[in-house]
C-alpha positions in Angstrom: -26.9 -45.5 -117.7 -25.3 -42.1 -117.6 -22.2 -41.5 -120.2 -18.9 -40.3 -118.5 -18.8 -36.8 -119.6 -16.1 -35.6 -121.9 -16.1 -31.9 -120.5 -13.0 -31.1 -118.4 -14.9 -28.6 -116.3 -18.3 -27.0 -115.8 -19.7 -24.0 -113.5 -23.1 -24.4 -112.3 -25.0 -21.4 -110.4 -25.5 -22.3 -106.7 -28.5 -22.8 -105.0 -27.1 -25.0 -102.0 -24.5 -27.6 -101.5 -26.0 -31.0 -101.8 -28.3 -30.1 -104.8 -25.6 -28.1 -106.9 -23.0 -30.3 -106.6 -24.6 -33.0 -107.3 -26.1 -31.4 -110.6 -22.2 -30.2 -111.1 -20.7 -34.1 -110.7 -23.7 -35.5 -112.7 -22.9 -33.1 -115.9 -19.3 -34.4 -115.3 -20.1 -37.6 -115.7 -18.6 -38.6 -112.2 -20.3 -41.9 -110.9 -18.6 -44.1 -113.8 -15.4 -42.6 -112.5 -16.1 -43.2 -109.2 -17.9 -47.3 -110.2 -13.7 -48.0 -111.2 -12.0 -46.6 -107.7 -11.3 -48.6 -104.2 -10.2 -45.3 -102.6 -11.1 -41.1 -102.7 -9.1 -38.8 -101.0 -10.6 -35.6 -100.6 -7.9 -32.4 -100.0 -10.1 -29.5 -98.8 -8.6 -25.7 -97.8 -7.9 -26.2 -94.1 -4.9 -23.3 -94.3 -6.1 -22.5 -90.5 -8.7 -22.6 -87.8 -10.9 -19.7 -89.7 -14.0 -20.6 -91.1 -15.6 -20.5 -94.6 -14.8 -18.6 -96.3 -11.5 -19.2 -95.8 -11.7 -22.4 -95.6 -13.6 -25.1 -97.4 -17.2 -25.4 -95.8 -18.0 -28.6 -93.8 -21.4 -29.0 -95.7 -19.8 -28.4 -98.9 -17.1 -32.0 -98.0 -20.5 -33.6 -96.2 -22.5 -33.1 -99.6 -19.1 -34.5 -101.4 -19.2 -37.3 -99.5 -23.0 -38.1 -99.6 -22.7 -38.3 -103.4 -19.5 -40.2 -103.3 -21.1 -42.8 -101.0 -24.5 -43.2 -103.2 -22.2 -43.9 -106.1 -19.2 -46.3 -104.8 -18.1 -48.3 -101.7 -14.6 -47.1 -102.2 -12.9 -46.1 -98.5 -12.8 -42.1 -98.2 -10.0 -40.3 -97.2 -10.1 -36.7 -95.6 -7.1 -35.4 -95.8 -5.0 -32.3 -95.3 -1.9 -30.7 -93.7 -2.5 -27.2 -92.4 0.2 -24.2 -92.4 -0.9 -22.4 -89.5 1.9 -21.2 -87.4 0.4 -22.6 -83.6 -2.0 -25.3 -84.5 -1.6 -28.9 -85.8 -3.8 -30.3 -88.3 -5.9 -32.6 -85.7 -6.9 -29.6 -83.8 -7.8 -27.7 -87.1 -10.1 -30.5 -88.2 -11.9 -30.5 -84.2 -12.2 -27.0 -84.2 -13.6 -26.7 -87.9 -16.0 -29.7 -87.4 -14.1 -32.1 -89.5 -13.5 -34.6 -86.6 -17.2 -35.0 -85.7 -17.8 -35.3 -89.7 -15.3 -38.1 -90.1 -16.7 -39.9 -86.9 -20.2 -39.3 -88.2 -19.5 -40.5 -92.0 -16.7 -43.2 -91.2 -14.1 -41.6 -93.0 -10.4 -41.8 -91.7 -9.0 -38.3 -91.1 -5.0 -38.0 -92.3 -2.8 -35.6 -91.3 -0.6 -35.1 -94.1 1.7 -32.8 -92.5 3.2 -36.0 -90.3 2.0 -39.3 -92.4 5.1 -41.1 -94.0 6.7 -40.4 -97.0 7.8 -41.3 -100.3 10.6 -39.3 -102.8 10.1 -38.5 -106.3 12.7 -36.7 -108.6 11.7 -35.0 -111.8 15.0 -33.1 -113.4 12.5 -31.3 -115.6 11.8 -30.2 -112.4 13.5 -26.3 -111.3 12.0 -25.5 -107.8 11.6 -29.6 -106.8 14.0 -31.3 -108.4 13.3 -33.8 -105.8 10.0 -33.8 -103.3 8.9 -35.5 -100.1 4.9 -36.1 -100.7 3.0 -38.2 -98.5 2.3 -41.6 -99.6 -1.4 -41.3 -98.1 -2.0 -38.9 -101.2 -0.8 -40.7 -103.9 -2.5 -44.0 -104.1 -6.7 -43.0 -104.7 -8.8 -40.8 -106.6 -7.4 -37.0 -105.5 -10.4 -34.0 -105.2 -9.0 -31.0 -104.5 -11.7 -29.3 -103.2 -10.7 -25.6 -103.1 -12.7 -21.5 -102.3 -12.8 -18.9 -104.3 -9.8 -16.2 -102.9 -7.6 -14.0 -104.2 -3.9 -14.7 -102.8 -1.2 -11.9 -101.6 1.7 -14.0 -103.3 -0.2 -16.8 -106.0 -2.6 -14.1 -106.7 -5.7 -16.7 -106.2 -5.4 -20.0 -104.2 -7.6 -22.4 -106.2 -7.6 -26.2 -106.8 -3.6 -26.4 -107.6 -2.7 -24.4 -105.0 -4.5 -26.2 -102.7 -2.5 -29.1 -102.8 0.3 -27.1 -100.7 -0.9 -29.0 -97.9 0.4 -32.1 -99.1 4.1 -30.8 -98.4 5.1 -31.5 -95.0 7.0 -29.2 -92.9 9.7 -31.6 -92.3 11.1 -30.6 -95.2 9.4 -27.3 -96.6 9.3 -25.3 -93.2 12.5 -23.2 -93.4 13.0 -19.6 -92.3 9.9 -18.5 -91.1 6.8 -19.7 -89.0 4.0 -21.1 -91.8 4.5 -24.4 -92.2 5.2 -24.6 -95.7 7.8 -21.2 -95.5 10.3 -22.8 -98.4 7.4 -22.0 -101.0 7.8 -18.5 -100.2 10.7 -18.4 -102.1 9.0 -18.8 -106.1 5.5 -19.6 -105.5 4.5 -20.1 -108.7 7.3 -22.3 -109.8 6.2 -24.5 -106.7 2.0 -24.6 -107.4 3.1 -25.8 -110.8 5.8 -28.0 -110.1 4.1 -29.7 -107.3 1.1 -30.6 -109.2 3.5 -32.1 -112.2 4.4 -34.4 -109.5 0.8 -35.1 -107.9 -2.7 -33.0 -109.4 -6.4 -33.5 -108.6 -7.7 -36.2 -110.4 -10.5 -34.0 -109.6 -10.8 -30.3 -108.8 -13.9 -28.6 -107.6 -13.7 -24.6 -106.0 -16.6 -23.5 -104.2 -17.3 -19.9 -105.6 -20.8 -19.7 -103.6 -18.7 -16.6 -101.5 -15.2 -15.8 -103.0 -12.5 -13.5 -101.0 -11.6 -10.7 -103.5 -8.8 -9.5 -101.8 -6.5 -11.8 -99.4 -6.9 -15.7 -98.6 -6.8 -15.7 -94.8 -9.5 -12.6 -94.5 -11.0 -9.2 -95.7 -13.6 -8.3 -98.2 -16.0 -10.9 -99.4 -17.3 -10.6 -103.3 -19.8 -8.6 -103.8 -22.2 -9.6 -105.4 -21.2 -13.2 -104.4 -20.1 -15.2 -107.1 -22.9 -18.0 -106.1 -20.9 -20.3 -108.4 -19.4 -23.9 -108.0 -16.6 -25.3 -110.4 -15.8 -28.7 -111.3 -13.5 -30.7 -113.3 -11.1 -33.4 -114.5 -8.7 -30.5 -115.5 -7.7 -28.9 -112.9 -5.8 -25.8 -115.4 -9.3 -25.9 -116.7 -10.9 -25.4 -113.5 -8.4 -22.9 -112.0 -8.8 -20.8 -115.0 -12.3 -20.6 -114.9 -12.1 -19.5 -110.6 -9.6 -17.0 -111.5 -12.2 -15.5 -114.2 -14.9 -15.4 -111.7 -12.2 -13.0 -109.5 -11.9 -11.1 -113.1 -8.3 -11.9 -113.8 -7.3 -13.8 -116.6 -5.3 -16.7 -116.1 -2.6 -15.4 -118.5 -1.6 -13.0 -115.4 -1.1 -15.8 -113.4 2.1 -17.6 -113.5 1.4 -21.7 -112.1 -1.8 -21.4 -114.5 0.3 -20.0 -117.6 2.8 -22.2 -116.7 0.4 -25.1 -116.4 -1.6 -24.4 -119.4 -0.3 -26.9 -122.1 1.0 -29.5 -119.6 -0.9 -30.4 -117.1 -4.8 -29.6 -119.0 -6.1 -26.2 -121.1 -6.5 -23.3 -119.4 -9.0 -22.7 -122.5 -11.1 -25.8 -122.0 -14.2 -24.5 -120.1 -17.4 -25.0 -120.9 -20.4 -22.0 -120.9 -21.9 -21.7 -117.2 -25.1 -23.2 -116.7 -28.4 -23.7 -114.8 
């Protein structure tokens, strides 16, 4: 029987989807976590209708799911809520080959920019002193299942970040046209706060590619990273992307900020394989 790792994240080189990250969720220890859950939600980087690598690759969620249904019956959850400026999340998810993935695998698609909500307050708490979060997200084990990019105001968009999507524009889409515009206003404050509220339970970043400039577009790493990250930290894991872009995570403010109370930016183990 495998032991349930105590390493809070690991970096494998890539050779392609299915066999890497299964290597990657092995070393983790991830089917006893998954033998103990009833429900996964996987959160990948739908920001808009582009395709990988700005957002998450299809095969990348289809060799998620694969392992996730060898190891446990639990009901899978795809979920996300864009911030494009014309499109809704459903058409995102057609045009990006999500639907037809759902349809194929059984999995029930959420758009988390319209599913109901529940309120949280956390005084501690400067940016959200109260949040709106859907209540799809919160019940079930969370993967965050971010790329590699560099980010014009977060400075990279990683696992924490990606969970942006889970704020609906009800309530976060003020003074300008994304649909999560209120974040513009400190966000850094608002990656970390929103993840004391609600962070991946598990945070993987596919650094196959990497964007080494801007997150919707431009220059591609070269050479590519050929790199996935996983973990049960998610500090841990975004710490370890943000070295593959060759910034330390000390620069970065929701990952300083993080570092101490949400995991250790300092807790990654040596890349392998």
């Amino acid at each position: 029987m495998m032991k349930e790792s105590k390493a809070p994240c690991r970096v494998h080189a890539f050779q392609d989807y299915a066999t890497t990250l299964a290597e990657l969720l092995d070393d983790l220890g991830l089917p006893g976590v998954l033998r103990r859950r009833k429900r996964v939600i996987i959160k990948p980087n739908l920001v808009n209708a582009s395709p990988f690598p700005v957002t998450t690759h299809p095969e990348m969620v289809l060799a998620l799911v694969n392992y996730i249904q060898r190891h446990t019956r639990a009901k899978i959850v795809l979920a996300e809520g864009c911030g494009d400026t014309c499109l809704e999340t459903g058409e995102i998810f057609t045009k990006l080959g999500y639907t037809a993935l759902a349809e194929e695998l059984g999995l029930e698609l959420v758009d988390l920019n319209r599913a109901p909500l529940t309120r949280r307050i956390d005084p501690r708490c400067r940016f959200f002193p109260e949040i709106h979060l859907p209540k799809a997200a919160l019940n079930g084990l969370l993967i965050s299942v971010a790329v590699l990019k560099r980010h014009s105001l977060a400075q990279v968009t990683l696992s924490m970040k990606n969970l942006l999507g889970l704020l609906p524009p009800s309530h976060y889409q003020r003074g300008g046209s994304w649909k999560k515009s209120a974040l513009h206003a400190d966000m850094q404050r608002s990656i970390y706060e929103l993840n004391r509220y609600r962070k991946p339970d598990l945070a993987i970043i596919d650094a196959s590619l990497g964007l080494a400039e801007f997150h919707l577009g431009g220059a591609t790493c070269s050479p590519p990273v050929n790199k996935l990250v996983a973990g049960f930290d998610p500090v841990a894991v975004d710490a370890a992307g943000a070295a593959l872009l060759g910034l330390d995570w000390r620069s970065i403010g929701h990952i300083r900020m993080a570092h101490g109370t949400l995991g250790r930016a300092d807790a990654v183990a040596p890349a392998s394989h």
